[in-house]
FIZA-797791 format. One record per residue: x, y, z of N, C-alpha, C, O in turn; residue in three letters. Coordinates in steps of 0.2 Angstrom, whole numbers. Example, Ala and Ser with C-alpha at 12.3 -4.5 7.8 and 13.67 -1.06 7.14 Angstrom:
<nodes>
NODE_nc1_nc2_nc3_cac1_cac2_cac3_cc1_cc2_cc3_oc1_oc2_oc3_residuo
NODE_66_-28_39_62_-22_39_66_-16_39_71_-17_42_Ala;
NODE_64_-11_35_68_-5_36_64_0_39_67_6_40_Ser;
</nodes>
This chain:
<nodes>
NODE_nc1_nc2_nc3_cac1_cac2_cac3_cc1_cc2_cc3_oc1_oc2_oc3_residuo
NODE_4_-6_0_0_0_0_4_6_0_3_11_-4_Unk;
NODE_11_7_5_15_13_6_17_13_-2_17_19_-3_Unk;
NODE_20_10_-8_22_9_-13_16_11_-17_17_16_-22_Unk;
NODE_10_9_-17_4_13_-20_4_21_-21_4_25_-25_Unk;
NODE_5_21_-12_5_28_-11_10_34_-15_9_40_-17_Unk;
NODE_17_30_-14_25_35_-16_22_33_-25_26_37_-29_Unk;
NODE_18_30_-28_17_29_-35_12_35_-37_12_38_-42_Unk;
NODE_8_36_-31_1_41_-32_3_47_-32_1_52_-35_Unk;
NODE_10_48_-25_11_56_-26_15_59_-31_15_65_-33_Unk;
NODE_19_51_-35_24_55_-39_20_56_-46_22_60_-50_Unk;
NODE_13_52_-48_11_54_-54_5_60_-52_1_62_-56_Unk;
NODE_4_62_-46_-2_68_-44_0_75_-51_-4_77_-55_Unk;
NODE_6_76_-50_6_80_-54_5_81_-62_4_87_-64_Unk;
NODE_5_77_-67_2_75_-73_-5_73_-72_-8_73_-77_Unk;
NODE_-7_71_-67_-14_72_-67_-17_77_-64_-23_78_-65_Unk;
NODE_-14_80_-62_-17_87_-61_-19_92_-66_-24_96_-65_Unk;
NODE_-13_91_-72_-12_94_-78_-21_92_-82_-26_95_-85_Unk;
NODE_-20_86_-79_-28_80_-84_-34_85_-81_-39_88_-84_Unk;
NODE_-32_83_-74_-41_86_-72_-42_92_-72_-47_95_-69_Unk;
NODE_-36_97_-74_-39_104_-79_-42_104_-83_-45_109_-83_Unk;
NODE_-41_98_-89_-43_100_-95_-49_95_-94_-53_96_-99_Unk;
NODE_-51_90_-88_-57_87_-88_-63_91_-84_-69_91_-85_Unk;
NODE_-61_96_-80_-64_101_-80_-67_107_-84_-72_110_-83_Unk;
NODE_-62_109_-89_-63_112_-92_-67_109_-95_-72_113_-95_Unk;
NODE_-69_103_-99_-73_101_-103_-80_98_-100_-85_95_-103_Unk;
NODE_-80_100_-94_-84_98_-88_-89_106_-88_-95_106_-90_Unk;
NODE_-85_111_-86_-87_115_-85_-92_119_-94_-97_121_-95_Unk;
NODE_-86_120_-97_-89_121_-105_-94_117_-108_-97_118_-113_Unk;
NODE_-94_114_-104_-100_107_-108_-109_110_-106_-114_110_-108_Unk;
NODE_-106_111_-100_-114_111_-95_-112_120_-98_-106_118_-98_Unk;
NODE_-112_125_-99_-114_132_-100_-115_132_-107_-117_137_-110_Unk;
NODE_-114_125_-110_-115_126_-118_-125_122_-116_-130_124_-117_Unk;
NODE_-123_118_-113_-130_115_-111_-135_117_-109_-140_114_-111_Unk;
NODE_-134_123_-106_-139_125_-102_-142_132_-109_-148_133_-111_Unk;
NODE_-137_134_-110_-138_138_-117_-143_135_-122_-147_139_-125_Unk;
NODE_-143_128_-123_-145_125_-128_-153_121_-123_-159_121_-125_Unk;
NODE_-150_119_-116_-156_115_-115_-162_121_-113_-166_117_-114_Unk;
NODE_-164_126_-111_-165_129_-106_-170_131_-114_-176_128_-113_Unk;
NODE_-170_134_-119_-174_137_-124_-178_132_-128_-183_133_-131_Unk;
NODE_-176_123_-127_-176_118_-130_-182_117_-127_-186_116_-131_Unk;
NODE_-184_118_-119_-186_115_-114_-192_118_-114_-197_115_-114_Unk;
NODE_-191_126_-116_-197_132_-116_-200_129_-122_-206_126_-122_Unk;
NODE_-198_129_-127_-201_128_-135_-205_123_-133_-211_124_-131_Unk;
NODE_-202_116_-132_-204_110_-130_-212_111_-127_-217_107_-128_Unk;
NODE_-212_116_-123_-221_117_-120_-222_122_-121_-228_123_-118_Unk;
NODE_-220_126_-124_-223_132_-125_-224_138_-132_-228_142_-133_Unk;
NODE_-217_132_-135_-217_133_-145_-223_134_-149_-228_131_-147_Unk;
NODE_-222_137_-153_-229_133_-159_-223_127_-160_-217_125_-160_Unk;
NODE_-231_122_-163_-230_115_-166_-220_115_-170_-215_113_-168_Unk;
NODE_-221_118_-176_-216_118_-181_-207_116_-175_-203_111_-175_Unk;
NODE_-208_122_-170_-203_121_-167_-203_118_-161_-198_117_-159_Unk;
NODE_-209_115_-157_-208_111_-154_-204_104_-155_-199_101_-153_Unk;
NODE_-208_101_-161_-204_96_-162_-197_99_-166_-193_94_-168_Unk;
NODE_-196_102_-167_-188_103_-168_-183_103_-163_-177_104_-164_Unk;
NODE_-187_104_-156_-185_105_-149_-184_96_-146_-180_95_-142_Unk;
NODE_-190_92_-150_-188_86_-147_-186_82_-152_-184_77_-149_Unk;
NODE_-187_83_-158_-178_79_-161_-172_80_-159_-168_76_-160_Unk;
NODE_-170_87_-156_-163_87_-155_-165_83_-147_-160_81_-145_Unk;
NODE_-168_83_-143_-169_81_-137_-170_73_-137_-168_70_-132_Unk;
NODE_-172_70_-142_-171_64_-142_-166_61_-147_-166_55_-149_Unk;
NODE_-161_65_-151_-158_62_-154_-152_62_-152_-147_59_-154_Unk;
NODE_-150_67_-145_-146_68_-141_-146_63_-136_-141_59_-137_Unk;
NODE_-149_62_-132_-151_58_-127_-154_50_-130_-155_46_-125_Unk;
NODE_-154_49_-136_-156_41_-138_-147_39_-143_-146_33_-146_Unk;
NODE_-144_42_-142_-136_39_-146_-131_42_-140_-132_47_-136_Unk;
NODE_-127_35_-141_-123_36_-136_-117_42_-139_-114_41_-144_Unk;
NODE_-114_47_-134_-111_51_-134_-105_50_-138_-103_54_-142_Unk;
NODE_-103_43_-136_-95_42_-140_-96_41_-147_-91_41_-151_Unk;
NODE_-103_40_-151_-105_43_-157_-104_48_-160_-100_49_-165_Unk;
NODE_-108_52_-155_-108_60_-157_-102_64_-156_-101_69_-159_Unk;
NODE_-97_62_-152_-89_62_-152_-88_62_-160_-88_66_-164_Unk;
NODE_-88_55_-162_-85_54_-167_-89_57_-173_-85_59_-177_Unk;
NODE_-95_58_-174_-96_60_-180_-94_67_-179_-92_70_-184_Unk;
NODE_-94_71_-175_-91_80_-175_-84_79_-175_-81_83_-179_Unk;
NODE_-79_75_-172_-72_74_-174_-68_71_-180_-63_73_-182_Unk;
NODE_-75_64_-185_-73_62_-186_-75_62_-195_-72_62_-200_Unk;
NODE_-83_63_-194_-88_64_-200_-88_70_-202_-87_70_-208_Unk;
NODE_-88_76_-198_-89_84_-202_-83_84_-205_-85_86_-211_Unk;
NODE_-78_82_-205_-72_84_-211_-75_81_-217_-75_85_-222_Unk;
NODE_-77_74_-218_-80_70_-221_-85_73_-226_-86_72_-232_Unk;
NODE_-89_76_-221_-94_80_-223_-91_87_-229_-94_89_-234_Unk;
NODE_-87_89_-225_-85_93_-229_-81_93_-235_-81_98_-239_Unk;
NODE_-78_85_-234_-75_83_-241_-79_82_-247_-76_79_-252_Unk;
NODE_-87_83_-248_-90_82_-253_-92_89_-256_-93_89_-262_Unk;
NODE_-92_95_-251_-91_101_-256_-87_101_-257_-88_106_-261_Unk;
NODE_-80_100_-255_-76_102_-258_-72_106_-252_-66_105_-252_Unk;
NODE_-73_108_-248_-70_113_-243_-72_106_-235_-77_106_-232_Unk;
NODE_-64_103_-235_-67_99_-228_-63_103_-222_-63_101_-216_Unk;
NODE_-58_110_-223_-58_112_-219_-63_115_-215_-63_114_-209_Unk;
NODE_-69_118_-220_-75_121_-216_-78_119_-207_-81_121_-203_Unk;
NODE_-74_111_-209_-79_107_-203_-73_103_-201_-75_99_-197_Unk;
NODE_-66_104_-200_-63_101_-197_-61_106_-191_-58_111_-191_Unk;
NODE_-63_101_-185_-60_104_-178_-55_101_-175_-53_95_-176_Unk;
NODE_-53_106_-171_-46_101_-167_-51_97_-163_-57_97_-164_Unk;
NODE_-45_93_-158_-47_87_-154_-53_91_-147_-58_88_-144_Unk;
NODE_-49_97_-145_-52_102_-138_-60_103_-140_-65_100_-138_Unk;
NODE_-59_109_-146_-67_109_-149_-72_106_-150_-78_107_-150_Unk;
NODE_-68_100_-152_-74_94_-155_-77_91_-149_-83_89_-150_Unk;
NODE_-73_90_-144_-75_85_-137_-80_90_-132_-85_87_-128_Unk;
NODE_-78_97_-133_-82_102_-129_-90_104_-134_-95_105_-131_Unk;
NODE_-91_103_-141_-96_103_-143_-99_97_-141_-104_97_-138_Unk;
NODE_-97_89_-141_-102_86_-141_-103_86_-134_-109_85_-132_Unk;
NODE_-97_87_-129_-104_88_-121_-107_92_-120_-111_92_-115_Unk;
NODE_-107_97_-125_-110_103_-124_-119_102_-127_-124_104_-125_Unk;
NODE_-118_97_-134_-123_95_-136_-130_90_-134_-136_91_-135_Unk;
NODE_-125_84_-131_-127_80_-126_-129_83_-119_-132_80_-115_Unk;
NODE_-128_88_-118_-130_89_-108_-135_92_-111_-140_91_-108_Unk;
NODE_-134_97_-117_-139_100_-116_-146_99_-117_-151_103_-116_Unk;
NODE_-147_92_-122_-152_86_-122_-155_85_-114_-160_88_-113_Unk;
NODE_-151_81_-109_-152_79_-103_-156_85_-101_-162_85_-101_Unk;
NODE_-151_92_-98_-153_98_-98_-160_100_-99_-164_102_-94_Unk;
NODE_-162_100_-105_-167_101_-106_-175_99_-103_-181_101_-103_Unk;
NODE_-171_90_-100_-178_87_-99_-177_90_-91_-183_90_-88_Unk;
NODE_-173_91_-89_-174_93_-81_-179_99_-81_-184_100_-77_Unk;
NODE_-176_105_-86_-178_111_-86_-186_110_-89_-190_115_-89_Unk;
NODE_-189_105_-93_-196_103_-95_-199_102_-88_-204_104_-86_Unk;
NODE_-194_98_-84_-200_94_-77_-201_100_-74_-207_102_-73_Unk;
NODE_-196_104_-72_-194_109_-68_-200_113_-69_-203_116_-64_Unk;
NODE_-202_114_-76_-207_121_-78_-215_117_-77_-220_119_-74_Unk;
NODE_-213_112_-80_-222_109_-80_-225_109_-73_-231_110_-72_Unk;
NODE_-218_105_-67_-220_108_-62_-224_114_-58_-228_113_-53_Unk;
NODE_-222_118_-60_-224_125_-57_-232_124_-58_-234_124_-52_Unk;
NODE_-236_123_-62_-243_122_-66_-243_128_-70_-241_134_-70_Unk;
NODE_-248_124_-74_-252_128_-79_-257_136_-76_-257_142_-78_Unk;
NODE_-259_134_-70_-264_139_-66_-259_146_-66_-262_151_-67_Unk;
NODE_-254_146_-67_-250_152_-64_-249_156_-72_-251_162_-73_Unk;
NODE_-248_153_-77_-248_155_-84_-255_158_-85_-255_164_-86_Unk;
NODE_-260_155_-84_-266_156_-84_-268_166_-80_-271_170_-81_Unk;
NODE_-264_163_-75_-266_169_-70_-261_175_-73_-264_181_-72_Unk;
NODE_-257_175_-75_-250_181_-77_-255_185_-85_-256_191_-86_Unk;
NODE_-258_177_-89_-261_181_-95_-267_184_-93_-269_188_-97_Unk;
NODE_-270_182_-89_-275_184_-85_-275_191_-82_-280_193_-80_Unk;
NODE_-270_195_-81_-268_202_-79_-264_205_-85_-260_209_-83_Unk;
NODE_-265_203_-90_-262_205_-95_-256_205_-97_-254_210_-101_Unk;
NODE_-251_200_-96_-246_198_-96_-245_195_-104_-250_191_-105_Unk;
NODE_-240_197_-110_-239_193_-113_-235_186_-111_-233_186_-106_Unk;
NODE_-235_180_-115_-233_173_-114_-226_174_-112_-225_172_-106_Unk;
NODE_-222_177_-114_-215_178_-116_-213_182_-106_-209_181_-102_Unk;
NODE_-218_185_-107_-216_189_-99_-217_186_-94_-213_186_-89_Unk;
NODE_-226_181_-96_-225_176_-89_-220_173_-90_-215_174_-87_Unk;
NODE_-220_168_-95_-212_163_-93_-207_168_-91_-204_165_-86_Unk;
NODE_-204_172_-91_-199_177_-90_-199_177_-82_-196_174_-77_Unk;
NODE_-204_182_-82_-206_185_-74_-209_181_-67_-207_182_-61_Unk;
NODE_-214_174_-69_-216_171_-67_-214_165_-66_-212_163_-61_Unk;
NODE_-215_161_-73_-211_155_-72_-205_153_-71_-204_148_-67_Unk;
NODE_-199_155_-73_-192_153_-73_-190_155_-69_-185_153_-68_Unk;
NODE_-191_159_-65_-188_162_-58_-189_155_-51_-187_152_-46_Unk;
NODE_-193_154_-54_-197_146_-49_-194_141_-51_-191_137_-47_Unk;
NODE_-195_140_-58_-194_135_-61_-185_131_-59_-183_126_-57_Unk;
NODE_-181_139_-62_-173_137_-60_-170_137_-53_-165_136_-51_Unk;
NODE_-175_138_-48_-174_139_-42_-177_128_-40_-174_125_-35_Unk;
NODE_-182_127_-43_-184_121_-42_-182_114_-43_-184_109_-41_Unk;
NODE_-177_117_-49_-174_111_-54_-167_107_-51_-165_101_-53_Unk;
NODE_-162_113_-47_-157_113_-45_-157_103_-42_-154_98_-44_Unk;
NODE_-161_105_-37_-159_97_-34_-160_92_-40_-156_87_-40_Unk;
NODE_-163_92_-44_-165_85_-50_-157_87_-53_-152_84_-50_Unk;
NODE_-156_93_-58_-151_94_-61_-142_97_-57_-139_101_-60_Unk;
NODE_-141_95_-52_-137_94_-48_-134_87_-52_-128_87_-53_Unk;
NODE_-138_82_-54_-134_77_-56_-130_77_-62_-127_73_-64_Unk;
NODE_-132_84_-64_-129_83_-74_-123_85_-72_-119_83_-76_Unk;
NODE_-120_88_-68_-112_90_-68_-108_84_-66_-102_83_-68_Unk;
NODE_-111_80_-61_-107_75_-59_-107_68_-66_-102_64_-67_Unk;
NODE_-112_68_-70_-113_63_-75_-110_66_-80_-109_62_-84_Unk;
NODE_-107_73_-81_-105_74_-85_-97_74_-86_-93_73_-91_Unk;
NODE_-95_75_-78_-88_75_-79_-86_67_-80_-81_66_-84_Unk;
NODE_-88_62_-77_-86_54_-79_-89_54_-86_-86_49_-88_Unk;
NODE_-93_57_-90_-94_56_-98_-86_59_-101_-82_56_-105_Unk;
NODE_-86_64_-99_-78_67_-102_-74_62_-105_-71_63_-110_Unk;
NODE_-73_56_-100_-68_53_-100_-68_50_-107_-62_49_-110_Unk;
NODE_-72_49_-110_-72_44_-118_-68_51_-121_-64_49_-126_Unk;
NODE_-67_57_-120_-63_60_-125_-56_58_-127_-53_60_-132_Unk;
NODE_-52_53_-122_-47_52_-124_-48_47_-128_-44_43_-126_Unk;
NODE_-53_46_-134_-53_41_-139_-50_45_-145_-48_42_-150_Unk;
NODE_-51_53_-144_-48_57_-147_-45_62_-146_-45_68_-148_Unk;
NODE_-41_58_-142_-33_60_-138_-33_68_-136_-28_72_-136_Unk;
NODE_-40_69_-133_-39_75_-128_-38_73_-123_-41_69_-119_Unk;
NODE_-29_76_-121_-26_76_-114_-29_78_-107_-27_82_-104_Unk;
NODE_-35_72_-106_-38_73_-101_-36_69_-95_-31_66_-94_Unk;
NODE_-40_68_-92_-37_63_-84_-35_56_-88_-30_53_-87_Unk;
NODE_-41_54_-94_-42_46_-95_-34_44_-99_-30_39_-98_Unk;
NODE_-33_51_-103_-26_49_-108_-20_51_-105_-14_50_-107_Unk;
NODE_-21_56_-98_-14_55_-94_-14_50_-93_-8_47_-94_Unk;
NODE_-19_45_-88_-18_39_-87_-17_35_-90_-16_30_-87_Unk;
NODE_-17_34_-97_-15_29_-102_-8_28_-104_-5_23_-104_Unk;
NODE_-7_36_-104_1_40_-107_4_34_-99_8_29_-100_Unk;
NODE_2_36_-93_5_32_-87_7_26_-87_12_24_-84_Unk;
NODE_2_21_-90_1_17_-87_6_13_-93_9_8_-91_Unk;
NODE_5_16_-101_10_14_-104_16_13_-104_18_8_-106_Unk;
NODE_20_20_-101_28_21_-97_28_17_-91_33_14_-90_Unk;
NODE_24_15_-85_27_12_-82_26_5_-83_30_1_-81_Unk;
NODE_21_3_-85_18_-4_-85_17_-6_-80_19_-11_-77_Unk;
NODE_11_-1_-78_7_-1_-71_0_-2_-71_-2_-4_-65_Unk;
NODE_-5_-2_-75_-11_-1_-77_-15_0_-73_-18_5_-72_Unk;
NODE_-14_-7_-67_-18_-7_-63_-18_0_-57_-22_4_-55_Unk;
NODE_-11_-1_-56_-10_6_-50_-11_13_-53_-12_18_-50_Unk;
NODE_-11_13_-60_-13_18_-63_-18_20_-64_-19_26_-65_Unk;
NODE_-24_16_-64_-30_17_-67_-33_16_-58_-38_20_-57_Unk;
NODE_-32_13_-54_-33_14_-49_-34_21_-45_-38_22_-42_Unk;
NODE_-28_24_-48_-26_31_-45_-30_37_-49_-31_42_-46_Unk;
NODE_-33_34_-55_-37_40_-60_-43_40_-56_-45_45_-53_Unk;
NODE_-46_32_-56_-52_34_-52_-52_35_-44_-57_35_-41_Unk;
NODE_-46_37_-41_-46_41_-35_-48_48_-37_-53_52_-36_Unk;
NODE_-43_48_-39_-45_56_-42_-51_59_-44_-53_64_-42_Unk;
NODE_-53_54_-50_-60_54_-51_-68_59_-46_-72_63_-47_Unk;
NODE_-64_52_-41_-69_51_-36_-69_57_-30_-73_59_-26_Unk;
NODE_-61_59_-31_-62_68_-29_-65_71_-30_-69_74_-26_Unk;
NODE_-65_72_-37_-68_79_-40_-75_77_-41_-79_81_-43_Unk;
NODE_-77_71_-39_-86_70_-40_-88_73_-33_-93_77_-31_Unk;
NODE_-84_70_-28_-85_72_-20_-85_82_-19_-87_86_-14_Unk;
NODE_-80_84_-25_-82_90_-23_-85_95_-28_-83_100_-28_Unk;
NODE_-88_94_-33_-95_95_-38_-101_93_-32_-105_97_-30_Unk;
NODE_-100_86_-30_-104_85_-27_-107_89_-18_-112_90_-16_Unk;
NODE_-103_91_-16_-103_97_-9_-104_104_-12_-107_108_-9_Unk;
NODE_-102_106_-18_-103_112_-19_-112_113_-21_-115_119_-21_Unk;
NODE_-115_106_-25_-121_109_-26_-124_107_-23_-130_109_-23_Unk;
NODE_-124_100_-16_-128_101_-12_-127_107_-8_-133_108_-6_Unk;
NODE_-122_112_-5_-121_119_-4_-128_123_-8_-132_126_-5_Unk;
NODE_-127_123_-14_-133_126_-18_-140_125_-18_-145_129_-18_Unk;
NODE_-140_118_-18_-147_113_-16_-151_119_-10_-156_122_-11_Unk;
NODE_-147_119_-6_-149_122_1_-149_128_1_-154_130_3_Unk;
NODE_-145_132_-2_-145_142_-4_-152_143_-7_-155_147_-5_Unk;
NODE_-154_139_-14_-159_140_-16_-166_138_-15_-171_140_-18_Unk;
NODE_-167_131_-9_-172_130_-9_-179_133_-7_-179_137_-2_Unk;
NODE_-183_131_-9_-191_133_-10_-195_130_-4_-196_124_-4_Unk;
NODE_-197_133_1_-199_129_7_-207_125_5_-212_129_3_Unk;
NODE_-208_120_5_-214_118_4_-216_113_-4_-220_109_-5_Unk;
NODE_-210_116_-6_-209_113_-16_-203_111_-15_-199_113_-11_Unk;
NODE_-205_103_-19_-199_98_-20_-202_98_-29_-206_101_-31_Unk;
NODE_-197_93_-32_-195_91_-39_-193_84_-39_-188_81_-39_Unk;
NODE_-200_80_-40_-195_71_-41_-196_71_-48_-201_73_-51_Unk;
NODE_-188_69_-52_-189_69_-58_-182_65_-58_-177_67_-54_Unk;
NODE_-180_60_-63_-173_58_-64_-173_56_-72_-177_52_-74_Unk;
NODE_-168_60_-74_-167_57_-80_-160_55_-81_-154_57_-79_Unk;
NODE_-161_49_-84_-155_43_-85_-150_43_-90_-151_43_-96_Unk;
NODE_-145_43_-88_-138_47_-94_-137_38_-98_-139_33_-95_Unk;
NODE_-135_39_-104_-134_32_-108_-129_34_-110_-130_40_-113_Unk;
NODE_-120_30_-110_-117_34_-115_-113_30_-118_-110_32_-123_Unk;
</nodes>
């Protein structure tokens, strides 16, 4: 175990280097998400027709394919794509880009279904009562419901950062130098695997441990006394 240990402190540093950049793709991912899920969610109940379901193809085309898909066709296929007009630079991204749009794409699928429960929650009576004082739609959602709504959601959607930082890790299929491909790079040099991958998912399990205290910290700052949210939506990746 002491030999585990002098193995964990001397590669800490190289993985330090990982779980910057697996946070960063953590962090980039959910504010691309919430960008995308948050509008997706509104439309979805509240769109005309045409854009509603254009709200739930991308919400079930996101969340019905697994993510390491969608890695690869924005890594893999848009150049491909491009290579039929003629211009495959148009659509080629580096390895960083590519790996931060598809969590970006993917969360904000998830994202969106928290932010549907979240609103549907509140009920219909309040919409009713805001147009009822002469409120346009755009203002009660504004004024009335999402103030509730993103105050209500927290605890359900608390889970998407922590699901999201352990999705990260398939980017090192496309050799973004994140925790998963430090530890590969490791585990190759010393011919260690086990004490290497052992040591990722410590680490791992840090950075879920404090995602996880900082939003239950939130959970708490914003709750609603009397209103709860049971809703769970299930990550497939």
């Amino acid at each position: 175990m002491s030999e585990w240990l002098r193995f964990f402190i001397d590669i800490l540093p190289e993985f330090f280097n990982g779980a910057l950049i697996t946070l960063e793709l953590t962090l980039l991912g959910l504010l691309i998400g919430i960008i995308l899920g948050l509008p997706a969610a509104i439309l979805r109940i509240y769109g005309p027709k045409w854009l509603k379901w254009l709200a739930i193809g991308y919400i079930e085309l996101f969340r019905g394919t697994p993510i390491l898909v969608q890695l690869f066709i924005i890594y893999f296929g848009l150049p491909e794509l491009g290579g039929y007009i003629g211009h495959p630079e148009w659509f080629t991204l580096d390895r960083m880009p590519s790996a931060i749009i598809a969590m970006g794409l993917n969360s904000g699928a998830y994202q969106a279904e928290y932010f549907r429960s979240a609103i549907q929650a509140i009920g219909h009576d309040q919409m009713l009562a805001a147009r009822a004082i002469g409120m346009e739609r755009f203002q009660a959602i504004r004024y009335i419901i999402l103030p509730q709504a993103l105050r209500l959601v927290i605890p359900a959607w608390s889970n998407e950062p922590v699901s999201l930082l352990k999705t990260t890790a398939v980017a090192f299929l496309i050799a973004v130098p994140d925790l998963m491909t430090r530890a590969k790079m490791i585990a190759t040099r010393t011919y260690d695997p086990i004490g290497t991958y052992l040591a990722v998912a410590v680490v791992y399990l840090l950075l879920v441990f404090l995602f996880t205290a900082i939003l239950d910290l939130l959970t708490k700052r914003t709750k609603i006394p009397g209103l709860g949210l049971d809703v769970e939506i299930q990550r497939s990746t």
